[in-house]
Structure formats: structure tokens, C-alpha cells
C-alpha positions in Angstrom: -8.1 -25.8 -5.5 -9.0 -22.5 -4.2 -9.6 -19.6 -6.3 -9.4 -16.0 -4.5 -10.6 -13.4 -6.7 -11.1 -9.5 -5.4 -10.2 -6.2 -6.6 -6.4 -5.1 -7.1 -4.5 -3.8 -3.5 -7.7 -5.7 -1.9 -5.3 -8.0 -0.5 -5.5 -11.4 -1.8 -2.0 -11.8 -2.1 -0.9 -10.9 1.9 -3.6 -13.0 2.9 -2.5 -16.4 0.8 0.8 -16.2 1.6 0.6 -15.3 5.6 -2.3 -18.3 5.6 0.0 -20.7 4.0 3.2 -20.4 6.4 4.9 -23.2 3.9 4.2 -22.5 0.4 6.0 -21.8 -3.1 4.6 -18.8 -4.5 4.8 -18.1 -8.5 3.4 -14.5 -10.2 3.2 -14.3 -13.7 3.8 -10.7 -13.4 7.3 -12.0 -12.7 9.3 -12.2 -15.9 11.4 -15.6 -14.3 8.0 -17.1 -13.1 6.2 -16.5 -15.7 8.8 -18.6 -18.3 8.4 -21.5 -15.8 4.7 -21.5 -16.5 5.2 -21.1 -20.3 7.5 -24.5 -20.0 4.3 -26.2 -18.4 3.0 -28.2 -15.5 6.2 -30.6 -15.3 8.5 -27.7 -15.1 6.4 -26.3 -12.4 6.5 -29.7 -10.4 10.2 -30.2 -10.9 11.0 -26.7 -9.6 8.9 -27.4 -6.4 10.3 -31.2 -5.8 8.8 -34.5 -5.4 7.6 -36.0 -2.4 7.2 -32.1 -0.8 3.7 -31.6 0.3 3.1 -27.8 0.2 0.8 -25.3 -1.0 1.0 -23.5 -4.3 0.2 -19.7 -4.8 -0.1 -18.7 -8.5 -0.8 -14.9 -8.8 -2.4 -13.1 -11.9 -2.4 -16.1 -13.8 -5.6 -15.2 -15.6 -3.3 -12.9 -17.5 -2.1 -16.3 -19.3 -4.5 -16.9 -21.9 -4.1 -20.3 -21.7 -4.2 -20.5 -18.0 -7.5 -22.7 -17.5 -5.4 -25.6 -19.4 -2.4 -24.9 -17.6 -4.4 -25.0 -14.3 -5.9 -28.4 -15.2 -3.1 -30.4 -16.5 -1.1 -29.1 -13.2 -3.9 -30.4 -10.9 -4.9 -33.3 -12.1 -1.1 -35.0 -12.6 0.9 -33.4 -10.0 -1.5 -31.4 -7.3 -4.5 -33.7 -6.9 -2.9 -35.8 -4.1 0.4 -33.6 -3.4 0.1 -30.4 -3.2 -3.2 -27.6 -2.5 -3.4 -25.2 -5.2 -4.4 -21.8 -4.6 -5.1 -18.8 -7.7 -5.5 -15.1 -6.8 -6.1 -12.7 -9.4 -7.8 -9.2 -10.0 -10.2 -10.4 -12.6 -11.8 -13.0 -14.4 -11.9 -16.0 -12.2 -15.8 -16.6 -11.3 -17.1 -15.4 -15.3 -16.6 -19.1 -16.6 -18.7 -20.5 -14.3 -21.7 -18.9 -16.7 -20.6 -21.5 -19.1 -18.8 -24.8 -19.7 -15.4 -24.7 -17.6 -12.8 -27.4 -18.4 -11.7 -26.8 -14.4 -15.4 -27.8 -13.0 -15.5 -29.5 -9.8 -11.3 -28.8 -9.3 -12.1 -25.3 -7.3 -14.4 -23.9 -5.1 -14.2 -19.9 -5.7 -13.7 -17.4 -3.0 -14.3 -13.4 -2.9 -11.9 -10.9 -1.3 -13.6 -7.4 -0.6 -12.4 -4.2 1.1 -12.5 -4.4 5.1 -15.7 -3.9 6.3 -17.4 -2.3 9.5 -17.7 -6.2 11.0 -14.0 -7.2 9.8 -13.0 -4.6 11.6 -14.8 -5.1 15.2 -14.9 -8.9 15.1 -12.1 -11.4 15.0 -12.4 -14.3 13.7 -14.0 -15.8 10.6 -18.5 -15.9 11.7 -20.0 -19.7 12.3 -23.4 -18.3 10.9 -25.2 -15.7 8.5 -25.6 -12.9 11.2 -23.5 -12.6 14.3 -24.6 -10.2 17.1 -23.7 -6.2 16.9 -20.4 -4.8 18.1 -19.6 -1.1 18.6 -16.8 0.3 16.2 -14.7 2.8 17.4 -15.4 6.3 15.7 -12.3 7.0 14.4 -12.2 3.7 12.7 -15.6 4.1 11.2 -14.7 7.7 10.1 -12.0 6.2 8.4 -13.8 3.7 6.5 -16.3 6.1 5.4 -13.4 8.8 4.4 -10.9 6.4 3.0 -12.6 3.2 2.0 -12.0 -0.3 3.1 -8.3 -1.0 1.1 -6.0 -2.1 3.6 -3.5 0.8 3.2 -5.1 3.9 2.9 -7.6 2.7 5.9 -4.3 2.5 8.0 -2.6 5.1 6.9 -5.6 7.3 7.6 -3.7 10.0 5.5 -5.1 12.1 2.8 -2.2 12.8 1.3 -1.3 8.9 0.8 -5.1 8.6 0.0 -4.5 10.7 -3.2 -1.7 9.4 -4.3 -2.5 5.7 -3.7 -6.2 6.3 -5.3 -4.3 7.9 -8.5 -1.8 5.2 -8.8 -4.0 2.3 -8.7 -7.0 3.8 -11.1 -3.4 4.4 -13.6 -2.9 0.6 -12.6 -6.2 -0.6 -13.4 -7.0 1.1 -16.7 -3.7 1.2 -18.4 -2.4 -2.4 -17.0 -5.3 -4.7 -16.3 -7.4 -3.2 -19.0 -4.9 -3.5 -21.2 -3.7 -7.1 -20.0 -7.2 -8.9 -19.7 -9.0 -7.5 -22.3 -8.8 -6.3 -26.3 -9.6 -2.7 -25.5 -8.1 -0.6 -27.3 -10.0 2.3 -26.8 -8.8 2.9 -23.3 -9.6 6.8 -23.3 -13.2 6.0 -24.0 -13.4 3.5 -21.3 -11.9 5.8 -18.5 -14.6 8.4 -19.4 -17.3 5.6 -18.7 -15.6 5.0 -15.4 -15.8 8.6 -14.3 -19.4 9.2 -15.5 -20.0 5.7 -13.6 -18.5 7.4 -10.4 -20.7 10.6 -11.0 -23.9 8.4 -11.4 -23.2 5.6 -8.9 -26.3 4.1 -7.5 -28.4 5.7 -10.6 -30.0 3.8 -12.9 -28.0 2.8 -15.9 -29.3 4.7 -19.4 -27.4 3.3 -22.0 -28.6 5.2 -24.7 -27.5 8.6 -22.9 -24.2 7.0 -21.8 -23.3 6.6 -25.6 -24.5 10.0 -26.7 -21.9 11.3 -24.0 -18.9 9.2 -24.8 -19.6 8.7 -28.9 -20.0 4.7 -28.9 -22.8 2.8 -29.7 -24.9 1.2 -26.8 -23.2 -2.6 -27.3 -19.7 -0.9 -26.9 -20.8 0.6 -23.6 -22.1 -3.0 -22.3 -19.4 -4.3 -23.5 -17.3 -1.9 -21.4 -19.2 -2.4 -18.4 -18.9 -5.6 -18.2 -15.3 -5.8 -18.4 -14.9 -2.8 -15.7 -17.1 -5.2 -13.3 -14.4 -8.1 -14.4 -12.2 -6.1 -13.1 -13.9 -4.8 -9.6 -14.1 -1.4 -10.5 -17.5 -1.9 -10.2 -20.9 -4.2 -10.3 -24.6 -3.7 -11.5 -27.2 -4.5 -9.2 -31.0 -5.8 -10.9 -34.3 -5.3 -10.4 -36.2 -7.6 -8.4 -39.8 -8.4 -10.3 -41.3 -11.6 -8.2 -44.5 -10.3 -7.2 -44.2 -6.7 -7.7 -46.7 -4.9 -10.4 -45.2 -2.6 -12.1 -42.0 -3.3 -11.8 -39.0 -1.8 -13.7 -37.9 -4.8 -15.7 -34.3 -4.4 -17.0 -32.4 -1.3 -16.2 -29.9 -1.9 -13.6 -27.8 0.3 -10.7 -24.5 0.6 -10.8 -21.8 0.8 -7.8 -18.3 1.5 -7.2 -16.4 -1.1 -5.7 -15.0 1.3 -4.2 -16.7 3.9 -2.5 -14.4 6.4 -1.2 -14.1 7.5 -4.9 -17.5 9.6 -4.4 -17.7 13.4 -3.6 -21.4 13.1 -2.7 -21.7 12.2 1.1 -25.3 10.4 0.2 -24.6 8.4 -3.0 -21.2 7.5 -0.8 -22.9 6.2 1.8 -25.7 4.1 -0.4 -22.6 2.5 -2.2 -20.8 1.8 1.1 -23.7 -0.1 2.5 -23.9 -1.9 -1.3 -20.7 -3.2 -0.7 -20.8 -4.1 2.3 -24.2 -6.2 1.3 -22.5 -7.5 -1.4 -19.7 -8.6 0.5 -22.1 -10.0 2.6 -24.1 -12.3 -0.1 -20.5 -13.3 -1.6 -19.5 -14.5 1.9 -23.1 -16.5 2.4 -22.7 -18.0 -0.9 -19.3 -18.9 -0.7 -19.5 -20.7 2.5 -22.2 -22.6 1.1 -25.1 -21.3 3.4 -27.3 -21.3 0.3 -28.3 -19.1 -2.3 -28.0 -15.6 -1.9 -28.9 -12.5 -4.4 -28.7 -8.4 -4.4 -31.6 -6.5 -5.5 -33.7 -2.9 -5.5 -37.1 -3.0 -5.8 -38.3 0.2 -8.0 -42.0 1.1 -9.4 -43.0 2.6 -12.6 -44.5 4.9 -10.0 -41.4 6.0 -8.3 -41.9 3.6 -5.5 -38.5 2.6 -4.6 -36.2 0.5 -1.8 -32.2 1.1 -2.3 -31.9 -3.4 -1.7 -33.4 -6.3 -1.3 -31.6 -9.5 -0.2 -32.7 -13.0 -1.3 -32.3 -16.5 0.3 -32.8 -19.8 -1.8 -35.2 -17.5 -4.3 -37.3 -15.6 -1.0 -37.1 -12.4 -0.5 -34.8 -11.9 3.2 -34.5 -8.5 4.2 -35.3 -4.8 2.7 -33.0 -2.2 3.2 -33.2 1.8 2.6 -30.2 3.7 3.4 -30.3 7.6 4.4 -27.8 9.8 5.7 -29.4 11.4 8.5 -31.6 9.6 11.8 -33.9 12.8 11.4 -35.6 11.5 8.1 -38.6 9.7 9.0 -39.2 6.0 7.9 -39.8 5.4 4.4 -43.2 5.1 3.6 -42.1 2.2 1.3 -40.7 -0.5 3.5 -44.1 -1.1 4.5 -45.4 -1.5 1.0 -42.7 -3.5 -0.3 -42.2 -6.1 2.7 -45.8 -7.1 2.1 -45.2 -7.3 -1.8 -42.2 -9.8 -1.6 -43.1 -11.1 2.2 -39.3 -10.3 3.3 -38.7 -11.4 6.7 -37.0 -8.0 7.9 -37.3 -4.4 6.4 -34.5 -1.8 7.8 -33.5 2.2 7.1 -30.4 2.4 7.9 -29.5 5.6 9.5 -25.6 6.2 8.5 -24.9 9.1 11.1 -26.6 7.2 13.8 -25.2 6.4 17.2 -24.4 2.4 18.2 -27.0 0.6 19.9 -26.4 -2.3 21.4 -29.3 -4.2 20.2 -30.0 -7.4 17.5 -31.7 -5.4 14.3 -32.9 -8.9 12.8 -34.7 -9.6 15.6 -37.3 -6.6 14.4 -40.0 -8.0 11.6 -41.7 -5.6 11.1 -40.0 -1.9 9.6 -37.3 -0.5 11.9 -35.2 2.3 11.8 -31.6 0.7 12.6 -28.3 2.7 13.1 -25.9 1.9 10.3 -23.1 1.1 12.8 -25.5 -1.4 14.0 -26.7 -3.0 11.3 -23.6 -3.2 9.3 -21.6 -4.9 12.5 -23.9 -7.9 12.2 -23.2 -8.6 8.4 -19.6 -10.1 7.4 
């Protein structure tokens, strides 16, 4: 089986189905679909047909509590040799694999995030980790930056859809999905921890202050974090400590998932390149090029690089985003690529013009243009 997991409107859905040109498609969303399921496997099978070889898209099933079971008693007695199962949802499908899952060794796990700068030059799915730069038209990189990498309101290029897509699916996500994945019922509270997350994104988290502000005690707001990342409204990126003396040990950053939601042009443009890494590290992993991990690398002494990115446990690359090519390169590339021995350190210079030329093939600190340097990623 293949499980598709990505934020709501990412996609997943358009993508299964147009992939899978013969395929019997059931969402539990549906009212009529979703009694099928509650009948069980055998109802499922005798709706699609013996003897019918086809593929099988079940949408939001995580909202079934009981859809792990469901899943497993479907594969193993009707799907294993007939049919090839795929599961899309908007949340929850990757968190049991922290812990004992009854579906182990039935799926491999796939993430769906918004276009990016090299989805949108390249065609084609990349044989390798980095593929060679390509320029991206202007317009369409202003609208990526502008709108954010959701199918629709990148081609719409329309601020007036923009708003009124962006308000729709944040009433989506926090009165619907909250609602249907988890047992929150202070949803008010929660949407105030969203919009202080958006205000703060790419900050270091301060629980304690974060509960002052919203009146809940510091579990509550992990709690609450942790179920907006289950549902891609956002993730938390660690400190990497191998090597580094004093090191900060815990706190994390926090991004948006997605970054058009930010008013300030330099927190937006750190979290675009943290998706797009991110996006980047899923990919790796998911294709089974190894293991991959998202850092930053902060000192006790304000020493600080926005991300690191790992490879089987080594440190790979540095990067330091900034807004403009006039600010000179950061003092601490230098200092941290000789800490953790990363094979590449980059600032990325967002309002940069193309160049045509391979920024991995630099190992020592560069300063890289941000059309550049994100082409090459995924």
C-alpha cells in the first residue's frame, strides 16, 4: 500500500486519482462511502468485484477511528494479490510509525507538499538527490513567494481568490479537521496558538510565555502543537547539538506550512526556504536515498545558522537565508561548517538574480542566489 499524506488543498487527491487512470475511489467524507466502510472489508471487495485488478483510493480514512484495522483486514484478505491500495489523508498517517503499528511492513509512506521553485521548472520526477539549476520565470517565482505553493491560488495568481481561499481553508482546518481528528474542545484557544505561531514563525518556541498569552498551562500548549503539526499547519524544527559547545539543547523553531500566511517579507522568506528543505528531506527519505534530518544550529552566544541538513547522521549542508544580495556573508558559516564538518555551507540571497551555475559544487561558504539554489532541491 501507499500512504499519501500532505496538508489539506495540497493536492493529494488530483494526483491519486489522475495517476491511477483505472481505479475505484471511496471518501469517508462521503456519507454513502463511508457506510460501505462501516460494513467492512468484504463489503468493500464485493462492491469493487472479484477477479478486477484495480487500484483503490481511500480518502480521509484516518477520520475512522478504527481505520488501521479496517486497513489491515482489507489488505491482507482481499488486496494483497488483487488490488494496490492507496490512503490519502490531511493528517495522521506517518505519527504511528513512532510506535507499534498493526499495518508495519503493508505501506511505504509518501509526503505531498506545496509546489516548489524545482516542481515548477523541472518535469519529471529527479533520479538523484540534487539535479542541476534551472531558471524560473519571474512571474512564476513572484507568485510562489506572493501566494504560496497550493495548486490554486498559485494559478489563479489572484488576490482576491487568495483571500478568500486562505479564509476558507484555515475555517476548514480548525473547525473540521480539528474537530474530526482530535478531542479538542477548546478550539478558540487553539486558533489563538495558530495566529501567535504565524506572528512568531521561525522564532524560537517559549512555552512558558505562549501559555501566559493564551491562559493554558504549558502541556496544553504541546499538546496543541503537536496536533496543529498532525495536521500540516505547521512543524518544529530542533537544534542540532553533535559537536557544537554550547549549544541550545531543547527549544525548537517553528514554521508555517504555509508561508504565504506571513506579513513579514523576511520571516516569509526563511519559512519558504524551510519548506522547501523540508520538502526536500521528505522526498530523500521517502525514496529511500537514506536518512535525512532538518536542523539550526544556535549558540548560547547568539551564534546562529537558519538550517542544517543531515545525511545518514553527518552533517550535509548549512544554510542562512537573507533577503537582500547586499548583506555580506555570515560570519557564522565559516564557524559552524568546521564545527559539524558539513560538506557545503550556502546564504541564500532571496532577491538574487538566476545564475546558471551548480551551488553544491562550492565547499567552502558561498553566497548562492535563492532561485538557484532552491531549483536544484525537489
Amino acid at each position: 500500500m501507499a500512504f499519501v499524506a500532505g496538508p489539506r488543498q495540497v493536492g493529494k487527491t488530483t494526483s491519486c486519482t489522475s495517476f491511477a487512470k483505472k481505479h475505484i475511489y471511496f471518501n469517508w467524507d462521503n456519507e454513502d462511502d463511508q457506510q460501505l466502510i462501516l460494513k467492512g472489508p468484504a463489503a468493500i471487495a464485493d462492491k469493487i468485484g472479484a477477479g478486477k485488478t484495480r487500484t483503490i483510493i481511500f480518502d480521509e480514512l484516518h477520520k475512522y477511528p478504527n481505520w488501521k484495522n479496517f486497513l489491515k483486514g482489507f489488505y491482507d484478505t482481499y488486496a494483497r494479490d488483487m488490488f494496490r491500495v492507496v490512503v490519502t489523508g490531511s493528517a495522521r498517517l506517518d505519527i504511528y510509525r513512532k510506535g507499534a503499528d498493526s499495518l508495519m511492513g503493508r505501506y511505504f509512506m509518501y509526503h505531498m507538499h506545496p509546489l516548489s521553485v524545482a516542481e515548477v521548472v523541472h518535469k519529471g520526477m529527479p533520479v538523484g538527490e540534487i539535479v542541476l539549476p534551472k531558471k524560473i520565470d519571474d512571474k512564476d517565482f513572484a507568485s510562489l513567494v506572493r501566494f504560496g505553493g497550493f495548486p490554486e491560488p498559485y494559478l489563479k495568481r489572484n488576490l482576491r481568490f487568495y483571500n478568500r481561499w486562505k479564509r476558507t481553508r484555515l475555517k476548514l482546518l480548525f473547525r473540521e479537521d480539528l474537530r474530526d481528528t482530535s478531542k479538542i474542545y477548546e478550539i478558540g484557544q487553539v486558533e489563538l496558538l495558530a495566529e501567535f505561531i504565524r506572528q512568531q514563525s521561525g522564532q524560537l518556541v517559549n512555552y512558558a510565555r505562549l501559555a501566559r498569552k493564551i491562559r493554558a498551562s504549558q502541556d496544553s500548549i504541546r499538546r496543541w502543537i503537536s496536533i496543529l503539526e498532525s495536521l500540516y499547519y505547521c512543524f518544529s524544527i530542533y537544534p542540532w547539538t553533535h559537536n557544537i559547545s554550547r549549544s541550545l539543547m531543547k527549544s525548537p523553531k517553528i514554521y508555517l506550512s504555509d508561508w504565504s500566511l506571513i506579513d513579514d517579507p523576511g520571516a516569509g522568506n526563511e519559512n519558504l526556504v524551510a519548506c522547501h528543505l523540508l520538502k526536500a528531506v521528505n522526498w530523500w527519505q521517502d525514496q529511500g536515498f537514506g536518512e535525512y534530518g532538518l536542523y539550526f544550529l544556535r549558540t548560547k552566544d547568539k551564534r546562529e545558522v537558519d538550517f542544517l541538513v543531515t545525511r545518514n547522521g553527518k552533517s550535509w549542508f548549512l544554510v542562512e537565508v537573507k533577503s537582500s544580495k547586499k548583506s555580506p556573508l555570515s560570519r557564522h558559516l565559516e564557524y559552524f561548517q568546521t564545527r559539524t564538518g558539513a560538506e557545503h555551507a550556502f546564504q541564500v540571497m532571496m532577491d538574487a538574480d538566476f545564475e546558471d551555475a551548480d551551488c553544491f559544487e562550492f565547499s567552502y561558504p558561498v553566497r548562492v542566489a535563492g532561485r538557484s539554489f532552491l531549483s536544484q532541491l525537489i
